[in-house]
C-alpha positions as CSV (number, residue, x, y, z in Angstrom):
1,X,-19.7,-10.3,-6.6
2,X,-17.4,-8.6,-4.4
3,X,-14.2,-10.2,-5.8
4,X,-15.5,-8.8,-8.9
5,X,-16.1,-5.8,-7.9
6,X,-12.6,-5.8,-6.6
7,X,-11.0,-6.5,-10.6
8,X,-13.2,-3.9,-12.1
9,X,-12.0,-1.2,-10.1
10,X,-8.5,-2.5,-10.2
11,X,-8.7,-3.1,-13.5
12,X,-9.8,0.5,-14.3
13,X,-7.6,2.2,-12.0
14,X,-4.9,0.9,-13.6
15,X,-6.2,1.7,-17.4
16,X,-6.6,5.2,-16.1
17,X,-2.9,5.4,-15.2
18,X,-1.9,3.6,-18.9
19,X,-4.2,6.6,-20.6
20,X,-2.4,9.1,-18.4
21,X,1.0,8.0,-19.3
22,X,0.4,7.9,-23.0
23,X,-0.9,11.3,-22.7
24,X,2.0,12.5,-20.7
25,X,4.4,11.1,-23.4
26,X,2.1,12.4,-26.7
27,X,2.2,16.1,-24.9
28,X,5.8,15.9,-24.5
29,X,6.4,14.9,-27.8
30,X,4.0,17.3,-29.4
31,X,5.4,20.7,-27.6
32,X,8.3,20.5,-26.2
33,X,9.7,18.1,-29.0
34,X,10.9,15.6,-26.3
35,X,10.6,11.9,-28.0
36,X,10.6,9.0,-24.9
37,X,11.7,6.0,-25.5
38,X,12.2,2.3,-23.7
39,X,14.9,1.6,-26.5
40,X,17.4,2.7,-27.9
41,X,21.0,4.0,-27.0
42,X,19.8,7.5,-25.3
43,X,20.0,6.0,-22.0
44,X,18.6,9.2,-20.8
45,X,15.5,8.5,-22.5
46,X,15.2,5.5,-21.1
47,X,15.5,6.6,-17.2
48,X,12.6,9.5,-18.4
49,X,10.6,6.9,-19.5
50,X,10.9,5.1,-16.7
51,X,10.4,7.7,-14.0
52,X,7.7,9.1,-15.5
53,X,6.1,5.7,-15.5
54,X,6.4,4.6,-12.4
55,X,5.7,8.2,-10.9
56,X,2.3,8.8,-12.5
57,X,1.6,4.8,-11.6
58,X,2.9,5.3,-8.2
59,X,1.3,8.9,-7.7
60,X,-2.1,8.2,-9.6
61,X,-2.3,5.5,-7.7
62,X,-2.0,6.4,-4.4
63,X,-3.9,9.1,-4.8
64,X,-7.1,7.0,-6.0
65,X,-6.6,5.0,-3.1
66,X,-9.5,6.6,-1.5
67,X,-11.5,6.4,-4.2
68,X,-11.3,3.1,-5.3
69,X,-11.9,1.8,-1.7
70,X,-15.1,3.7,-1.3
71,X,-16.0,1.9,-4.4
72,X,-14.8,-1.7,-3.4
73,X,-16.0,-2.2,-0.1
74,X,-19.9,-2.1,1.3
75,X,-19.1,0.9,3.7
76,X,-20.8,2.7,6.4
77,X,-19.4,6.2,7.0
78,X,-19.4,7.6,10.5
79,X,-19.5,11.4,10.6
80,X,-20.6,14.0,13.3
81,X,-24.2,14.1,11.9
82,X,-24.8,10.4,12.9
83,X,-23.2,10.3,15.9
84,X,-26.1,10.0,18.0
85,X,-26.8,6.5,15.5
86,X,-23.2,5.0,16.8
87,X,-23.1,2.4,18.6
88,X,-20.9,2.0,21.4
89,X,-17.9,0.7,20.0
90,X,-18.5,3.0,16.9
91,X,-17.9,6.1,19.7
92,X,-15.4,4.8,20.9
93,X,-13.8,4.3,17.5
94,X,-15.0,7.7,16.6
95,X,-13.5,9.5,19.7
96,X,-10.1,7.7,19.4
97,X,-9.5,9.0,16.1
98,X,-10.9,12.0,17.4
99,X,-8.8,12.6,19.9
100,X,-5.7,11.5,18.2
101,X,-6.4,13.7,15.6
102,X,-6.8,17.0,17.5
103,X,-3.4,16.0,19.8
104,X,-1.3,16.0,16.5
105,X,-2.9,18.7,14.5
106,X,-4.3,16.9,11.7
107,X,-7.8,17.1,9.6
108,X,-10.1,14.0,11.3
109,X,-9.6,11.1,8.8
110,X,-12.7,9.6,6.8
111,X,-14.4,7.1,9.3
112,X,-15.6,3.8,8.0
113,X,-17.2,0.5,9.4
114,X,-17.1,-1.8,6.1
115,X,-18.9,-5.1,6.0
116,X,-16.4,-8.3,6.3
117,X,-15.7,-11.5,8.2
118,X,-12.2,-10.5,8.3
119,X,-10.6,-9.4,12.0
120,X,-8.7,-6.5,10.0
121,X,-8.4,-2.6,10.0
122,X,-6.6,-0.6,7.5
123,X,-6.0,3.0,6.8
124,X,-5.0,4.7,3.3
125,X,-5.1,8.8,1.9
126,X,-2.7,10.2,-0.2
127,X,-1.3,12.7,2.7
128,X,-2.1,13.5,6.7
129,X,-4.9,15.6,6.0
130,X,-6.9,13.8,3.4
131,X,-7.1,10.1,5.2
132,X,-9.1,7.4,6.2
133,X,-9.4,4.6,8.4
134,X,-11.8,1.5,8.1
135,X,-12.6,-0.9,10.7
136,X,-14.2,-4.3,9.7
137,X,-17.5,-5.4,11.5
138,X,-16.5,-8.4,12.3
139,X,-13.2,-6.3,14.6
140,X,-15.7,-4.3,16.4
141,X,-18.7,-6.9,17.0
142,X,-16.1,-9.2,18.0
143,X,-13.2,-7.2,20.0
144,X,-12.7,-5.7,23.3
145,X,-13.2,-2.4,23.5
146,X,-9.3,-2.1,25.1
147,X,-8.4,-4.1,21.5
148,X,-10.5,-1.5,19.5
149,X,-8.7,1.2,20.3
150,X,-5.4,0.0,19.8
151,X,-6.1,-1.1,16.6
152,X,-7.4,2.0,15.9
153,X,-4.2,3.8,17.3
154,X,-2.3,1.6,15.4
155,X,-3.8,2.7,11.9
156,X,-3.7,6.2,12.8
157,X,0.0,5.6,13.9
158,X,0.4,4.9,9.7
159,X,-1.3,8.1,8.7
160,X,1.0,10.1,11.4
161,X,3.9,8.4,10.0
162,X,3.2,9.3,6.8
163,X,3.5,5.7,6.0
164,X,1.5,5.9,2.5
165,X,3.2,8.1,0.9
166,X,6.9,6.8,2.0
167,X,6.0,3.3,1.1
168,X,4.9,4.9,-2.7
169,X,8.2,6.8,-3.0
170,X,10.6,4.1,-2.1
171,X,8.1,1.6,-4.8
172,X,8.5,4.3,-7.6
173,X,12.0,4.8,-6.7
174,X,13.0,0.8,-7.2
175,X,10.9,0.6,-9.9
176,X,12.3,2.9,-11.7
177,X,15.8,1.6,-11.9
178,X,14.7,-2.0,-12.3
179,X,13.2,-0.8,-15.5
180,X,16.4,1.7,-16.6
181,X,18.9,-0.9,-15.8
182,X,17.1,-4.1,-17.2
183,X,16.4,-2.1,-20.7
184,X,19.5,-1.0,-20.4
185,X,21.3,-4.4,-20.5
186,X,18.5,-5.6,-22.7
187,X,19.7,-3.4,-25.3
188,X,23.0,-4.0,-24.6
189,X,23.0,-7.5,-25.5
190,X,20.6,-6.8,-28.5
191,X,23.1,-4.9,-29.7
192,X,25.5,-7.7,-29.7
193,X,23.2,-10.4,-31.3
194,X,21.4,-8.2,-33.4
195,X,23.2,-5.6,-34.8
196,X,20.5,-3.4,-35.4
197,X,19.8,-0.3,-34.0
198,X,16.0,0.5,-35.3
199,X,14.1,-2.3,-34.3
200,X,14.9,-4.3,-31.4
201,X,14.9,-8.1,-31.6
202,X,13.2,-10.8,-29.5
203,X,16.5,-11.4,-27.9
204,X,15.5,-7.8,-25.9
205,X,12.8,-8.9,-24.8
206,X,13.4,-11.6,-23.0
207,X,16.0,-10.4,-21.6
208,X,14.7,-7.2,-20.8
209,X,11.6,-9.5,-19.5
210,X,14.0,-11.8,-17.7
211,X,15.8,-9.1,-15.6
212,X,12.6,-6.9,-15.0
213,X,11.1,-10.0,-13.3
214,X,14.2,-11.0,-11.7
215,X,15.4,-7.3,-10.4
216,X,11.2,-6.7,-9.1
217,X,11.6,-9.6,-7.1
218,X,15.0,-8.5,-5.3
219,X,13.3,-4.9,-4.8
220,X,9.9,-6.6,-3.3
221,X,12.5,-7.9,-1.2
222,X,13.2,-4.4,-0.1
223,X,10.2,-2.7,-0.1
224,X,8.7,-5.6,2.0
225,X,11.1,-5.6,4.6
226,X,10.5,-1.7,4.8
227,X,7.4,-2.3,5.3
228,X,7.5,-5.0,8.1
229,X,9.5,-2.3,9.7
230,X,6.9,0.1,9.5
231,X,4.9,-2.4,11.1
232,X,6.9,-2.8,14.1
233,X,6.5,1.4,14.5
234,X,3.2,1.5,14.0
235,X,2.9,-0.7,16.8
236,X,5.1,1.0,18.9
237,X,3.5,4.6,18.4
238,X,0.4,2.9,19.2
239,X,1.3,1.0,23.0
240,X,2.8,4.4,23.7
241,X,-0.9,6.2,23.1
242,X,-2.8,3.7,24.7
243,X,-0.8,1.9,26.7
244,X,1.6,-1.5,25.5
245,X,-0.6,-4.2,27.7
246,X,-3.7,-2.9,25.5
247,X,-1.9,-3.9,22.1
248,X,-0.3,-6.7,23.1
249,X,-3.8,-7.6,23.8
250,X,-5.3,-6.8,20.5
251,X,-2.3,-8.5,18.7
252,X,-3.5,-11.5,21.4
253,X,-7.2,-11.7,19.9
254,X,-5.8,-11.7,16.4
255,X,-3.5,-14.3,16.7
256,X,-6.4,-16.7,18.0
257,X,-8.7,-15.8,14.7
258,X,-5.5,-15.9,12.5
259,X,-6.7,-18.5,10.4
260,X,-9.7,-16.7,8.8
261,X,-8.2,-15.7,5.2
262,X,-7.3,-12.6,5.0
263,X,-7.4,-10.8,1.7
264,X,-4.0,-8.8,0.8
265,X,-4.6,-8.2,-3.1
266,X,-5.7,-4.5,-3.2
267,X,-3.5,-1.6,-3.0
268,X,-4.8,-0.5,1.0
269,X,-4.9,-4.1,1.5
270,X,-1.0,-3.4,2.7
271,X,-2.1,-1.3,6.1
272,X,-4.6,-3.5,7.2
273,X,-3.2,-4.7,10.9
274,X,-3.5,-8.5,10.7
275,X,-1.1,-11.1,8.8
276,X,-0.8,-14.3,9.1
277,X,2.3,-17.1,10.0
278,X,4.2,-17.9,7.2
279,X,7.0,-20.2,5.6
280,X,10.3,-18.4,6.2
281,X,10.7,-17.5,2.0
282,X,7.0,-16.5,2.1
283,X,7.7,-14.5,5.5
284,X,10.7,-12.4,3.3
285,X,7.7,-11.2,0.8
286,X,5.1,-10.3,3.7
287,X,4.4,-7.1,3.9
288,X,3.5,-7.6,7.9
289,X,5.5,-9.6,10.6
290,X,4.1,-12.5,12.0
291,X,1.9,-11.6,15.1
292,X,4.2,-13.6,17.4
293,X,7.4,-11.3,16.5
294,X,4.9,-8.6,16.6
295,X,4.2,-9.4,20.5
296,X,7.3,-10.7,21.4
297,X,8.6,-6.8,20.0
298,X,5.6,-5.0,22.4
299,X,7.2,-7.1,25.6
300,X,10.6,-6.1,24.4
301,X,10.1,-2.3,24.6
């Protein structure tokens, strides 16, 4: 039920963004006489069409984040009103946050506790001041309370860093070329075979298809390793708040659950704090270091 749950939403998120863009394009058309197209010789046209596209999918996106996660997960929000309800790990998730908040100057994030077997935190809000973090039960019935709050630490160490929206401008930004240059060449070499400039032939799209799939790939490539980066910062930002023996410890009780499955296939899915080992070509398109690099970075420091 939850996995489906987890479509619908996903699913309607992204009609949402498809209704968006078409409207975008018909206004454009209809007063400002602007007609956008994906083919054709007006290569200008096609780099509009594709940053709009990818800005509105990118933007909308992002900032539904927050609402499709309420939606997806069974949540309990922790706010001042309940406080005196908390448990003590809740407080002390609570108060973290808290306290972070306040030292850096920022609005206190959305608390959650959502309901999950999964050893995993995550943290998503289209800017500083409009976030959230969720904790799953299973992390704070099972974890120390030393491991709690560096996890915590770390996810606020992603809202700090402004991590959601870089990680949405550098995806928009690849994703718009890899559309303007594969449609680009697509029509180039329709324009060869085909010889006709109305209607394009099935010779563009395949290749348009070909290099779209192709040129995605080799920016995954990119926008992964960002990521992984931002991984290793997060980290660090949080062993200098609470201390680097407390993370390396939480990384430590991770590592020895890392064989629970771990779900990556929603957009927030990419801040949650746990990843497992992978194959070296697998470990290229993970959007988190393995928790031994992870570790072995902490002692480094």
């Amino acid at each position: 039920m939850s996995f489906l749950r987890r479509v619908f939403f996903f699913l309607l998120t992204n009609l949402a963004v498809i209704l968006l863009i078409n409207i975008v394009f018909a206004l454009l058309q209809a007063f400002f006489g602007i007609n956008i197209s994906a083919y054709g010789y007006d290569y200008l046209s096609i780099f509009i069409f594709a940053w709009i596209v990818w800005s509105l999918w990118a933007f909308v996106s992002l900032f539904l984040s927050k609402w499709s996660a309420k939606r997806i997960y069974n949540i309990e929000l922790l706010t001042k009103q309940n406080y005196s309800s908390f448990s003590p790990k809740e407080v002390l998730f609570y108060n973290t946050v808290l306290e972070i908040s306040e030292k850096n100057h920022i609005k206190m994030p959305e608390l959650w506790v959502y309901i999950s077997p999964d050893p995993n935190a995550f943290a998503t809000g289209a800017t500083k001041n409009s976030s959230l973090v969720a904790v799953s039960s299973w992390l704070l019935d099972s974890m120390e309370k030393n491991e709690i709050e560096a996890v915590v630490a770390h996810e606020m160490a992603h809202i700090l860093n402004g991590d959601m929206v870089t990680m949405t401008l550098l995806q928009w930004i690849l994703n718009t070329f890899v559309i303007f240059i594969s449609r680009v060449i697509a029509n180039i070499a329709d324009a060869y075979f085909w010889k006709e400039e109305k209607w394009p032939s099935f010779i563009y799209y395949i290749v348009s298809f070909v290099l779209e799939l192709f040129l995605w790939i080799l920016a995954s490539f990119v926008v992964m390793w960002f990521s992984r980066k931002r991984e290793f910062r997060a980290d660090e930002w949080s062993a200098k708040f609470v201390g680097k023996e407390k993370m390396i410890q939480a990384l430590e009780a991770l590592k020895r659950v890392s064989s629970v499955q771990i779900d990556t296939e929603t957009k927030f899915a990419s801040f949650k704090i746990n990843a497992k080992k992978k194959w070296w070509i697998k470990s290229l398109l993970a959007s988190h270091p393995s928790l031994e690099k992870r570790i072995e970075n902490l002692k480094n420091l």
